[in-house]
C-alpha positions as CSV (number, residue, x, y, z in Angstrom):
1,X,-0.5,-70.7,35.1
2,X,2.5,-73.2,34.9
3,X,5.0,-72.7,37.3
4,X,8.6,-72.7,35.7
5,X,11.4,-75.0,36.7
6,X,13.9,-73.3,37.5
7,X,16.5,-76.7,36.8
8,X,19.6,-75.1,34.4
9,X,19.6,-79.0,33.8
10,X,16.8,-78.7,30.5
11,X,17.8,-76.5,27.9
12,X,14.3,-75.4,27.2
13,X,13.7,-74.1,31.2
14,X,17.0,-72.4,30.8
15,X,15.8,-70.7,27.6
16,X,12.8,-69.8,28.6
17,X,14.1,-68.1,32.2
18,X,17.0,-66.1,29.7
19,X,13.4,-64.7,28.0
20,X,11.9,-63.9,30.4
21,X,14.9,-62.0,32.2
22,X,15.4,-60.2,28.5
23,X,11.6,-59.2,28.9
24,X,12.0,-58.2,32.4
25,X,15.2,-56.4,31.9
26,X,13.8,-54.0,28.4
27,X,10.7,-54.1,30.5
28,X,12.6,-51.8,33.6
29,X,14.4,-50.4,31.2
30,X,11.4,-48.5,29.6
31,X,9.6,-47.7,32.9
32,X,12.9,-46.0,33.9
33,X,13.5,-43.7,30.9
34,X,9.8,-42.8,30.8
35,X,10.5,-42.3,34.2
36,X,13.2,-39.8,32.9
37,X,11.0,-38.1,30.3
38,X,8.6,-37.1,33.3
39,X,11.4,-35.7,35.7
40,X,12.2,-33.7,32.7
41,X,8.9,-32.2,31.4
């Protein structure tokens, strides 16, 4: 596995961190409401 720079200075790193924070972000968001949906039931 390549290990990301985490330079701001290259576009592409930048873009590629925002991704991977989107990913991460929906990611939690999903475990949480599933999360929900068991507290519930």
């Amino acid at each position: 596995m390549k290990r990301l720079v985490r330079s701001p200075r290259t576009p592409e790193g930048g873009q590629a961190l925002k991704k991977i924070g989107k990913d991460y972000q929906s990611e939690r968001q999903n475990l949480f409401e599933d999360r929900a949906k068991l507290n519930q039931a």
